[in-house]
Backbone as CSV, one residue per row, in Angstrom:
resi,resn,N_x,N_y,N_z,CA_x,CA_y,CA_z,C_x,C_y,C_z
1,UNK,-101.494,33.955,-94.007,-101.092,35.185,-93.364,-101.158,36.321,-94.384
2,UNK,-101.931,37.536,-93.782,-101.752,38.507,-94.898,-100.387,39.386,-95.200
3,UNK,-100.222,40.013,-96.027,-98.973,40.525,-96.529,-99.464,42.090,-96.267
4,UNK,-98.506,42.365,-94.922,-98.705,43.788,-94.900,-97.809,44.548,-95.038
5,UNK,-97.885,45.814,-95.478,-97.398,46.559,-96.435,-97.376,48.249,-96.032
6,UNK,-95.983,48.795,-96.255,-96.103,50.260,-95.807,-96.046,51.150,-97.101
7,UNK,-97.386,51.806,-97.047,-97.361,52.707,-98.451,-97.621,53.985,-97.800
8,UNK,-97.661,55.026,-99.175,-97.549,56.268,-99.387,-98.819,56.357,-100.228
9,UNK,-99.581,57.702,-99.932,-100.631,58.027,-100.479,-100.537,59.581,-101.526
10,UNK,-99.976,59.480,-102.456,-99.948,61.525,-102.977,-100.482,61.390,-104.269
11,UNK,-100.634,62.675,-104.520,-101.382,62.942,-105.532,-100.948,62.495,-106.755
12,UNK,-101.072,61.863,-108.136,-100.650,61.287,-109.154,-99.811,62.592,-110.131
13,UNK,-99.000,62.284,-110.361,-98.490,63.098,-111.387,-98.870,62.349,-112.791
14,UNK,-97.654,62.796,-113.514,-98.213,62.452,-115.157,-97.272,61.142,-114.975
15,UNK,-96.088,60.968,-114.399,-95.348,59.563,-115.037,-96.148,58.603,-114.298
16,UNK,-97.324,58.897,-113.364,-98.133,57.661,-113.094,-98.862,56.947,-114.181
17,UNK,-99.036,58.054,-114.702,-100.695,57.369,-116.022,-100.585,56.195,-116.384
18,UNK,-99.278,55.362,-116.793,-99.358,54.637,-117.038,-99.606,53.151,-116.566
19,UNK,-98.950,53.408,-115.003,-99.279,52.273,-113.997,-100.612,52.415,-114.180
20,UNK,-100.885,53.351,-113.683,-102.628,53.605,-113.261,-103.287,52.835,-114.224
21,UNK,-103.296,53.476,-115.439,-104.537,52.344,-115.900,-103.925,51.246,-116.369
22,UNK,-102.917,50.885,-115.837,-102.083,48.905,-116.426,-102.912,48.463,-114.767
23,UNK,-102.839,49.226,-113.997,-103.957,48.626,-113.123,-105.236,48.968,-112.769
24,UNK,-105.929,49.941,-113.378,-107.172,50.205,-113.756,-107.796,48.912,-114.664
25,UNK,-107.175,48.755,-115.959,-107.142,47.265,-116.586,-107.144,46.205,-116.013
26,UNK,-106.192,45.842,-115.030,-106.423,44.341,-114.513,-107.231,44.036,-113.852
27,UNK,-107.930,45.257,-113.437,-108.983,44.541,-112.283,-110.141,45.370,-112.875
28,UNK,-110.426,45.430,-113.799,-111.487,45.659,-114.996,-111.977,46.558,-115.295
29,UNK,-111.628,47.621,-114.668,-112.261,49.151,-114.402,-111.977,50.156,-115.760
30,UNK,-112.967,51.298,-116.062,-113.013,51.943,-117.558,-111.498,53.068,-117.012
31,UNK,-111.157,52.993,-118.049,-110.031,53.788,-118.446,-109.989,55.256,-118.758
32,UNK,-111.439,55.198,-119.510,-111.269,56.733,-120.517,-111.474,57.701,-119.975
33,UNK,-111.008,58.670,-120.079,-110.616,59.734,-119.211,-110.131,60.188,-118.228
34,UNK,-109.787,59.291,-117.542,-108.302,59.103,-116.584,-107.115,59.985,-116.762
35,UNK,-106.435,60.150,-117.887,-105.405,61.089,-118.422,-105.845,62.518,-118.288
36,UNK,-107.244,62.903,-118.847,-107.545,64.405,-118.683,-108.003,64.739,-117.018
37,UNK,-108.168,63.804,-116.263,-108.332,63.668,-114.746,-107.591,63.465,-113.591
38,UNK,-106.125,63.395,-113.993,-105.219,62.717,-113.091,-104.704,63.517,-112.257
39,UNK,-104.617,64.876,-112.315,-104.345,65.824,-111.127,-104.998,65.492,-110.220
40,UNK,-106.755,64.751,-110.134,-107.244,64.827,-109.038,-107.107,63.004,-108.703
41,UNK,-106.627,62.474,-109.156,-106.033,61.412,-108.593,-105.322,61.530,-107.735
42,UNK,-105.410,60.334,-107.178,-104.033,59.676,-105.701,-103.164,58.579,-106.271
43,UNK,-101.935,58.408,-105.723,-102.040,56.775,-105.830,-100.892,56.524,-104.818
44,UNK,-101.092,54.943,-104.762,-100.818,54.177,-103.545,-99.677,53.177,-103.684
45,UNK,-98.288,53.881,-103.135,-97.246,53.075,-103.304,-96.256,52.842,-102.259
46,UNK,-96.243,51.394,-102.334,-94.922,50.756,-101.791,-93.494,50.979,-102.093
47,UNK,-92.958,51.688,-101.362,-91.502,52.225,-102.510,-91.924,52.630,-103.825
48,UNK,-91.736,52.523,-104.952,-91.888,52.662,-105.848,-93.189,51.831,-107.112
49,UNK,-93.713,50.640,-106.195,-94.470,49.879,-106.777,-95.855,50.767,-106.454
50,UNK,-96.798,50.638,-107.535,-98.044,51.362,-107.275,-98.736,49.761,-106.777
51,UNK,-99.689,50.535,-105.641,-100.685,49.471,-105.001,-101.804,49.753,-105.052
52,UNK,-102.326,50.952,-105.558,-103.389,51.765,-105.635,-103.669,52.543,-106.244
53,UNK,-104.764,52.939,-106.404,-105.151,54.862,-106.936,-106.581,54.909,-106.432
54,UNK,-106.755,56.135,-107.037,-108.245,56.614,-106.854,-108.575,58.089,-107.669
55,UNK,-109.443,58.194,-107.928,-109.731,59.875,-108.339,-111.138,60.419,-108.566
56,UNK,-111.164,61.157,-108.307,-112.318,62.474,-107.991,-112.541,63.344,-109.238
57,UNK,-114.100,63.573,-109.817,-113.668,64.222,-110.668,-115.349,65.318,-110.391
58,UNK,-114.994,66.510,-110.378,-115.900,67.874,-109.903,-116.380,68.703,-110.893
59,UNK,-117.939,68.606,-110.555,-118.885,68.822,-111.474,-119.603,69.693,-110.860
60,UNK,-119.602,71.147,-110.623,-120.343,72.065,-109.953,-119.903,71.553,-108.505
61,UNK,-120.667,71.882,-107.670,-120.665,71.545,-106.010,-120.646,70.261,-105.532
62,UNK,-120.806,69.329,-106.506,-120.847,67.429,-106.436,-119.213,66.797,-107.216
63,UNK,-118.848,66.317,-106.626,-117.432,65.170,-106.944,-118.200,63.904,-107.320
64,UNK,-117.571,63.057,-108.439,-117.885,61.601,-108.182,-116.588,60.755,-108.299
65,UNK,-116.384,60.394,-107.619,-115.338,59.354,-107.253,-115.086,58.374,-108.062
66,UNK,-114.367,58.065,-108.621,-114.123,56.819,-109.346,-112.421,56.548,-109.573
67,UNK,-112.827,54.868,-110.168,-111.493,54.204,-110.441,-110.544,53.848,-109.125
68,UNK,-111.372,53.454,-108.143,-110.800,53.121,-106.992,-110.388,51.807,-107.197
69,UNK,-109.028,51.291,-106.874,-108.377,50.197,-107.360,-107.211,49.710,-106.112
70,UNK,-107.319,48.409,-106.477,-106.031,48.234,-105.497,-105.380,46.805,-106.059
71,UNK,-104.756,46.557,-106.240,-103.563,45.237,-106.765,-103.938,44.303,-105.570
72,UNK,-104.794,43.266,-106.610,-105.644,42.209,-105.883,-104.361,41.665,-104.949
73,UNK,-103.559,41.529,-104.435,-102.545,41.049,-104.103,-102.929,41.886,-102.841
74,UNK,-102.904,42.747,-102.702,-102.976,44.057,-100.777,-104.361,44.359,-100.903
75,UNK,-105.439,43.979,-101.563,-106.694,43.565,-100.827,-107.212,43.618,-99.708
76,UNK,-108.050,44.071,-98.987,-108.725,44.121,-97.725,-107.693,44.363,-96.556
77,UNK,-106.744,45.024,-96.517,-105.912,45.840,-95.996,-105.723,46.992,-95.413
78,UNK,-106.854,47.881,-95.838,-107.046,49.182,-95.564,-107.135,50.211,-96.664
79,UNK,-105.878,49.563,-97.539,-105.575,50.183,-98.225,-106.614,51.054,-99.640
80,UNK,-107.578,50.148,-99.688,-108.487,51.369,-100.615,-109.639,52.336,-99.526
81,UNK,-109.802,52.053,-98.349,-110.524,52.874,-97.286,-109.446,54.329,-97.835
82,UNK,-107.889,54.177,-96.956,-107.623,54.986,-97.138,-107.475,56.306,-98.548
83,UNK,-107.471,55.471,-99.391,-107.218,56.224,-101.106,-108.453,56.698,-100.670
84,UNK,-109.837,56.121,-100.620,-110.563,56.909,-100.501,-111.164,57.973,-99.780
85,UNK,-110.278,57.637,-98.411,-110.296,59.134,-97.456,-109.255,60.102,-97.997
86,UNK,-108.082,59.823,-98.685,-107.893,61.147,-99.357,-108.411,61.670,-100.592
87,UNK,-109.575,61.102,-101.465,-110.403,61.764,-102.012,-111.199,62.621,-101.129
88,UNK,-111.745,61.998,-100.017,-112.727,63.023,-99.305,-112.170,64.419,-98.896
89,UNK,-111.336,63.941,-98.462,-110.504,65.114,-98.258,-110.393,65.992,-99.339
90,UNK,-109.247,65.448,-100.795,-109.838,66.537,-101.266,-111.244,66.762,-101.687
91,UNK,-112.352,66.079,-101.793,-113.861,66.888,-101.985,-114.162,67.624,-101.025
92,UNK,-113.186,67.768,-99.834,-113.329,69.129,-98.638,-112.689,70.074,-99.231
93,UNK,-111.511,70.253,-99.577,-110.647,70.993,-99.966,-111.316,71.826,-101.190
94,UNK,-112.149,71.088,-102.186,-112.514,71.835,-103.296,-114.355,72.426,-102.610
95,UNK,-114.959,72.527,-101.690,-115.944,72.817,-101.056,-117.042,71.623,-101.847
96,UNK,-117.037,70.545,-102.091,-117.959,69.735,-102.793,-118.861,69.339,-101.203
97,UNK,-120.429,69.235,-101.951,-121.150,69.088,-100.943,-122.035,67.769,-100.888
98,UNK,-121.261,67.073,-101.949,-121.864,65.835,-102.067,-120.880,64.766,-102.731
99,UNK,-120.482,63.241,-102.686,-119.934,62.569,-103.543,-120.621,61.731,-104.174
100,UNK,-120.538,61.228,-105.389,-121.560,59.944,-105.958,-120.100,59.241,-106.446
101,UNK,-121.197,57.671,-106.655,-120.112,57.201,-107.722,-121.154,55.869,-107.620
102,UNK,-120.012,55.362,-108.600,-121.026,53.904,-109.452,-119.880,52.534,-109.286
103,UNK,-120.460,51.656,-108.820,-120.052,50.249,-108.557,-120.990,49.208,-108.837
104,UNK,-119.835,48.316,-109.883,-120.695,46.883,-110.014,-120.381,45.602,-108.737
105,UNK,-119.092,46.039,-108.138,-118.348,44.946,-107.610,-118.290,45.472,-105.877
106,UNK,-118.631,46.816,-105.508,-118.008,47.386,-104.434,-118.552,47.830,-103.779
107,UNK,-120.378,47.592,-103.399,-120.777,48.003,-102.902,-120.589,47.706,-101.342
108,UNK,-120.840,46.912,-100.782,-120.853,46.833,-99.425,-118.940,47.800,-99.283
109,UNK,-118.210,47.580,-99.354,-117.084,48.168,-99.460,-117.376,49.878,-99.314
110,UNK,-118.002,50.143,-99.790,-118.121,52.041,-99.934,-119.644,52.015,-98.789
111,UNK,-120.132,51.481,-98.667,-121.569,51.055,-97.827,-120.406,51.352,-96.017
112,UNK,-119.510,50.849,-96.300,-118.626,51.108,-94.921,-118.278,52.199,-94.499
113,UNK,-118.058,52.717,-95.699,-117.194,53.949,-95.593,-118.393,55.278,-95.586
114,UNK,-120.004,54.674,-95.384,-120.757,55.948,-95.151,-121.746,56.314,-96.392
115,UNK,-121.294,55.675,-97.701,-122.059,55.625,-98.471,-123.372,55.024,-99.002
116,UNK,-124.475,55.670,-99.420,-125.538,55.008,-99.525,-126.021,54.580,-100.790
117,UNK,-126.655,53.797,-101.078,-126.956,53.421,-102.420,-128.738,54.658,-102.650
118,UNK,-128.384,54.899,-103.598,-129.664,55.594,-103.929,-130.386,55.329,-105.350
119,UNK,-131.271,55.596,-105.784,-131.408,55.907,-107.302,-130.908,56.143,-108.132
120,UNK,-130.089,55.597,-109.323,-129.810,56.497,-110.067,-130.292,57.776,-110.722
121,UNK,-131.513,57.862,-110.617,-132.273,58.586,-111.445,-132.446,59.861,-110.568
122,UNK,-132.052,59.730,-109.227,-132.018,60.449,-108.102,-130.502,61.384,-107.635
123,UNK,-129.626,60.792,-108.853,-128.527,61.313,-108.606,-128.547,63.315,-109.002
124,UNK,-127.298,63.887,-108.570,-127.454,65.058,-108.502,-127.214,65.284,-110.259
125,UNK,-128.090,66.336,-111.204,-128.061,66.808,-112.732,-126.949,66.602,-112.673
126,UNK,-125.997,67.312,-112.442,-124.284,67.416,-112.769,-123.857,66.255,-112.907
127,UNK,-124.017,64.865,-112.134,-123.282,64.253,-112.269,-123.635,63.336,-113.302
128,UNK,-125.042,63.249,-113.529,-125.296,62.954,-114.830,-124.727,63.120,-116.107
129,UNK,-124.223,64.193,-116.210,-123.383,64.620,-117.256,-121.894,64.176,-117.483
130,UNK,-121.759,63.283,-116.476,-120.294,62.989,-116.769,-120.045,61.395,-117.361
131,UNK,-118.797,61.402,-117.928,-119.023,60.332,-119.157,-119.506,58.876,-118.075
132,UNK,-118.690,58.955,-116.994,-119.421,57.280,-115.823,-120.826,57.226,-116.004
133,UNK,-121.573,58.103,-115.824,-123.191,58.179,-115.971,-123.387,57.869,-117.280
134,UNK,-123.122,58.352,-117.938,-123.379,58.404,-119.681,-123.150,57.334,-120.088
135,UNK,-121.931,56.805,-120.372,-121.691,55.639,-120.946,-120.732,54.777,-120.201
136,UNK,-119.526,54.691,-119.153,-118.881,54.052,-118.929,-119.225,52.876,-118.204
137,UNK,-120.582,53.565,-116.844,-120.949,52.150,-116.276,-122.157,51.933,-116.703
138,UNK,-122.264,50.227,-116.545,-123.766,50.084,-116.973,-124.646,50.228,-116.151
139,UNK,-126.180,50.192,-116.730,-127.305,51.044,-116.137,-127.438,50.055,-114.667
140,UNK,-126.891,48.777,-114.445,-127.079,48.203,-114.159,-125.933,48.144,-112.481
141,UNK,-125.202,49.104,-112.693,-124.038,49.445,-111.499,-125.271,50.152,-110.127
142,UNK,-124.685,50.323,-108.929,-125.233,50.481,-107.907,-124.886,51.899,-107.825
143,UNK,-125.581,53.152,-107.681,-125.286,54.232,-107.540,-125.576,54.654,-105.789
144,UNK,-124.155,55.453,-105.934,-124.227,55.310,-104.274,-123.661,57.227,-103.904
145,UNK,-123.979,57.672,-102.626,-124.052,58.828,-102.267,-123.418,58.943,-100.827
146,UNK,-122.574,59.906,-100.635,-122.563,60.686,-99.603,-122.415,62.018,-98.939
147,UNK,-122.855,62.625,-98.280,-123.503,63.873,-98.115,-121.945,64.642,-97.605
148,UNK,-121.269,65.451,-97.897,-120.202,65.965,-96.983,-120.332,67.212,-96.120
149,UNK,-121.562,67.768,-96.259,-121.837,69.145,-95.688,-123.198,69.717,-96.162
């Protein structure tokens, strides 16, 4: 039987940072730069226990999404669909006209939610420039796209 669960979705403050990446870490995901990014984070809690996060980070008119996580424990629940509809949201809120992001483990997962796998090499200049492209994932992650406007 699955274990279902009533959470809260808001934006991360600073006394999150630390959950965040103690569970950014366990389920293997890069860390660095998370701290200078966390305003545009979410995260996802049960009372007080974090079950989630996510965050967005905006590069000209393109967002790329990353560090979407959820405490293997509330798994296939909903619960990272939703973190990631309040990124979209805010990539409405900030007028972004495109999202990318990079997955070794998650593709069919974001493939649901509307996203397409494309080229990397096809991705938008801007987002090239950010450290996920550069160095965090390998060349070897699935680069994926969706159009918001």
């Amino acid at each position: 039987m699955a274990i279902r669960i009533m959470v809260t979705i808001t934006q991360a403050k600073k006394r999150d940072l630390s959950e965040v990446l103690g569970l950014l870490r366990k389920v293997g995901l890069p860390v660095k730069g998370v701290d200078d990014q966390l305003h545009n984070f979410f995260v996802a809690r049960e009372k007080s226990d974090l079950k989630g996060c996510g965050g967005l980070e905006a590069y000209g008119n393109v967002g790329l999404i990353r560090s979407v996580a959820v405490d293997p424990p509330f798994q296939g629940q909903g619960l990272g669909h939703s973190i990631v509809r309040s990124l979209e949201a805010l990539a409405a809120e900030k007028n972004l006209s495109e999202i990318y992001l990079l997955t070794e483990t998650a593709e069919t997962f974001f493939a649901e939610l509307g996203y397409v796998t494309i080229h990397r090499d096809s991705a938008n200049p801007d987002i090239k420039r950010s450290s996920e492209f550069a160095s965090l994932c390998p060349a070897s992650a699935a680069c994926m796209k969706k159009t918001l406007r």
